[in-house]
N, C-alpha and C positions, 0 to 999 in steps of 0.2 A: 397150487397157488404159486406166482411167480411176481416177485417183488422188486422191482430197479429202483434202488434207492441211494442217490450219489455214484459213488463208483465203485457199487457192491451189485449184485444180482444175486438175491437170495430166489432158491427155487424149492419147495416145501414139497416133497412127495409122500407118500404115508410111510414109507419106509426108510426114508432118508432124509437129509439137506444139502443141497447143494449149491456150494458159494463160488461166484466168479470170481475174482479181484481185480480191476483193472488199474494198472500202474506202471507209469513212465514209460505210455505205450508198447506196455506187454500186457498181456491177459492171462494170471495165472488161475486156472483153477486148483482151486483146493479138493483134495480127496473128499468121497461123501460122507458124511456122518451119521451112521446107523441111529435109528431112534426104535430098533424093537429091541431095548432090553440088552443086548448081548455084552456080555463082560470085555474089560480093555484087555489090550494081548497081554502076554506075561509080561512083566521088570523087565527081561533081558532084550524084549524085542525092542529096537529103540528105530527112531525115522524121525527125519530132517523136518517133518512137518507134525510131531506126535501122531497119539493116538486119541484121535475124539472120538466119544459117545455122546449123544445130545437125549433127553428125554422133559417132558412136561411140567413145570410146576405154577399150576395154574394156567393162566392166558403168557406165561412167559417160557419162552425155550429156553432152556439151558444146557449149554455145550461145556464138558467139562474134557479139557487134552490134559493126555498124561505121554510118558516114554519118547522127550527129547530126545537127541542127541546131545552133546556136547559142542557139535558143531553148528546147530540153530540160530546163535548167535541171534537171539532176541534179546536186546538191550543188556548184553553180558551176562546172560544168566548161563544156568551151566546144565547137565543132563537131569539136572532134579527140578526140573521147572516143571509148575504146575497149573496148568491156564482155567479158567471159569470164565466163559461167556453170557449174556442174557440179553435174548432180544425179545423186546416188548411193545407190543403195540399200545402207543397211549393218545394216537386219534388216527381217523380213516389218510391222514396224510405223514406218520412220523414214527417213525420206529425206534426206540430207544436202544441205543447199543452199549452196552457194561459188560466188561470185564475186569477181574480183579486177577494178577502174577503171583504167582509166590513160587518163593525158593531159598530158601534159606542156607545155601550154600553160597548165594551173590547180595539177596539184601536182607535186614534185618527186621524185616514187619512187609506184612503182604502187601501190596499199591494198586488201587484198582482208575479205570476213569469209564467215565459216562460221557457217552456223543450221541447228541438226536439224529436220526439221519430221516432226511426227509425227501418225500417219493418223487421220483422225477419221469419227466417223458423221453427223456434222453436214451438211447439204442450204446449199446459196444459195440463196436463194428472189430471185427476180427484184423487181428494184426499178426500178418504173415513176415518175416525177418528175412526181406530179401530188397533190394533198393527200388523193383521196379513198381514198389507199392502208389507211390504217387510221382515220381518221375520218370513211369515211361514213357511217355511222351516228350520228354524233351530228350530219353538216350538215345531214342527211334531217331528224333531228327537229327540229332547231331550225325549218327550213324549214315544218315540220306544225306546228310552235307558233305561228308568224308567221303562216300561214293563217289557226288556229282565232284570235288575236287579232284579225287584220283582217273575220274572218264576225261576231265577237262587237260588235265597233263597229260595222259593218255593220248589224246588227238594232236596234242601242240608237237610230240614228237614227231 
């Protein structure tokens, strides 16, 4: 199942989840999120993006990331941050998005928030980090302008 909803791309495989994120004209993907079962790495393995496992509870997915870093820098939280995702279908057009933070190392009571995210017909179109993405056309020309100027000096000598 493949979901474009806002500027998320949820892709459902039986084995995994796989989320796009498209933001400030980057496209990051996030790592996939096992959903058979399999235990988080140990404490000591830590990564800039945790470590998720997602599994069923009901009609609602639940992704729960554990083993920050320190350097995650999600809203100043620190390597003890603990994320709980749920995405829920609540009609053929809207997917509820909740997740609740906790860390008790940066705030003092868990913080969660709820966002519907609703389906769109909208595409990501890949975004490659190089300038000629929409203005080749005018580097080509200026390029064939700086030609015909350096042939037309060229002649006059």
């Amino acid at each position: 199942m493949r979901v474009r909803l806002g500027t998320v791309t949820l892709v459902l495989c039986v084995v995994a989840l796989v989320r796009v994120l498209a933001q400030s004209n980057a496209q990051i993907a996030a790592p996939p999120v096992p959903l058979d079962g399999r235990a988080h790495l140990l404490s000591q393995v830590r990564q800039w993006l945790g470590d998720a496992r997602g599994r069923w509870d009901g009609d609602t997915l639940v992704v729960e990331t554990t083993n920050f870093t320190a350097k995650t820098a999600f809203r100043g939280a620190s390597d003890q941050l603990h994320l709980v995702e749920r995405f829920t279908r609540v009609s053929p057009e809207t997917l509820l998005y909740e997740f609740t933070a906790t860390d008790p190392s940066t705030w003092t009571q868990p913080w969660s928030v709820a966002l519907p995210m609703t389906r769109t017909a909208d595409k990501i179109h890949e975004y490659v980090c190089h300038e000629g993405n929409v203005g080749l056309a005018s580097i080509l020309a200026g390029a064939r302008a700086q030609e015909r100027s350096a042939l037309r000096h060229a002649r006059v000598r």
